[in-house]
C-alpha positions as CSV (number, residue, x, y, z in Angstrom):
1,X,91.1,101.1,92.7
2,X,92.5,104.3,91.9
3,X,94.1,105.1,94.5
4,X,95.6,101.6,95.2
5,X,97.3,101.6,91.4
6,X,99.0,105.2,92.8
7,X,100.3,103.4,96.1
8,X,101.9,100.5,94.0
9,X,103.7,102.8,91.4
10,X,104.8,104.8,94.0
11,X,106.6,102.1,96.1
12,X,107.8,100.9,92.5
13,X,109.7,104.4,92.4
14,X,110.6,103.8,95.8
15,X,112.4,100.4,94.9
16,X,113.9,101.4,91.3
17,X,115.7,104.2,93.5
18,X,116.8,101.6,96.3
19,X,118.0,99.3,93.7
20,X,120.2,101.8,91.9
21,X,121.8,102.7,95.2
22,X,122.2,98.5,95.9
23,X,123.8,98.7,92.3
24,X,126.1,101.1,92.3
25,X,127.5,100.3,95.8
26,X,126.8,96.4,95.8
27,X,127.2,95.5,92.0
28,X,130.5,94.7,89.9
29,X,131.8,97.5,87.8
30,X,130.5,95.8,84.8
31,X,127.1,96.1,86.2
32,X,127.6,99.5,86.9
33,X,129.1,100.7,83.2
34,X,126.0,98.1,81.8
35,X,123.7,99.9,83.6
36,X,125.1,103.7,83.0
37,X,125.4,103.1,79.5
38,X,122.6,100.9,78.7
39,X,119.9,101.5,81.3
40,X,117.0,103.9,81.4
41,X,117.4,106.2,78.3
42,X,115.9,109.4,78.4
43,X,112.6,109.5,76.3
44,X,112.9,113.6,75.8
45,X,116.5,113.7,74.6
46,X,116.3,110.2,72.4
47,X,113.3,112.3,70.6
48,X,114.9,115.8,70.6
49,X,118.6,114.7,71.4
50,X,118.2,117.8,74.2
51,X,118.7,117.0,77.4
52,X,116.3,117.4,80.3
53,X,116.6,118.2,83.4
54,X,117.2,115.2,85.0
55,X,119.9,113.7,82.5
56,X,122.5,112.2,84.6
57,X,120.4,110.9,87.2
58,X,120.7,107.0,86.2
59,X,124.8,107.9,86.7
60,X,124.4,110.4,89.9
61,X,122.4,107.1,91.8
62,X,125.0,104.7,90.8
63,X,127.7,107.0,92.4
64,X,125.8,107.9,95.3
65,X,125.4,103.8,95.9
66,X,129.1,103.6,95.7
67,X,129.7,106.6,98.1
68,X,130.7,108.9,95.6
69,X,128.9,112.2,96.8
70,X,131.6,114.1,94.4
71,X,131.2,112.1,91.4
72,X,127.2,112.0,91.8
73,X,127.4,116.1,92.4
74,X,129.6,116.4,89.8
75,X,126.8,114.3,87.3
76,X,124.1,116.0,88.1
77,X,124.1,118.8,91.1
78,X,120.6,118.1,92.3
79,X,121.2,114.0,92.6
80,X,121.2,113.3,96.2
81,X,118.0,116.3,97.1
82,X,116.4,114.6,94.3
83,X,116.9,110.9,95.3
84,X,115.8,111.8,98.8
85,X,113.1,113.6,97.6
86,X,111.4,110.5,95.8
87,X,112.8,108.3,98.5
88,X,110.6,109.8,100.6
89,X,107.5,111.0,99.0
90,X,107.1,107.4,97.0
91,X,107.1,105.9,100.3
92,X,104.9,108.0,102.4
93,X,102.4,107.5,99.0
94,X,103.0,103.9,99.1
95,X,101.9,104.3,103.3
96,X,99.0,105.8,102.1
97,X,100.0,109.3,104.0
């Protein structure tokens, strides 16, 4: 049971990154200000008002979606190692691998 809760929150990882990508290189630039301004806030710097490490990574995914490898670099410099990263370890969990 265990184990089967892990595969489905990783492929849930797996497609919140895929549909940031769809967003930011499919969806209107209202979706995309919406979603940069009023998306997933960062818990940690709501509560401290310090950002962590990965601040900038709702932003970085839009960009990268819209083919912006400067812009995403330029939000956060670890965006696209990152997004491949979870890409690719949420679906090899999800595989069961």
């Amino acid at each position: 049971m265990l184990e089967r809760l892990g595969r489905l929150a990783a492929a849930g990882w797996a497609a919140c990154v895929a549909v940031g990508l769809a967003a930011g290189g499919l969806g209107s630039p209202e979706l995309r200000a919406t979603l940069a301004e009023d998306g997933p806030g960062c818990p940690l710097r709501a509560l401290t008002r310090i950002p962590c490490a990965f601040c900038g990574m709702t932003r970085a995914t839009l960009a990268l979606g819209d083919g912006d490898v400067a812009g995403a670099l330029a939000l956060h410099p670890l965006a696209p190692l990152v997004l491949v990263a979870i890409l690719g370890l949420s679906l090899a969990i999800a595989a069961g691998r």
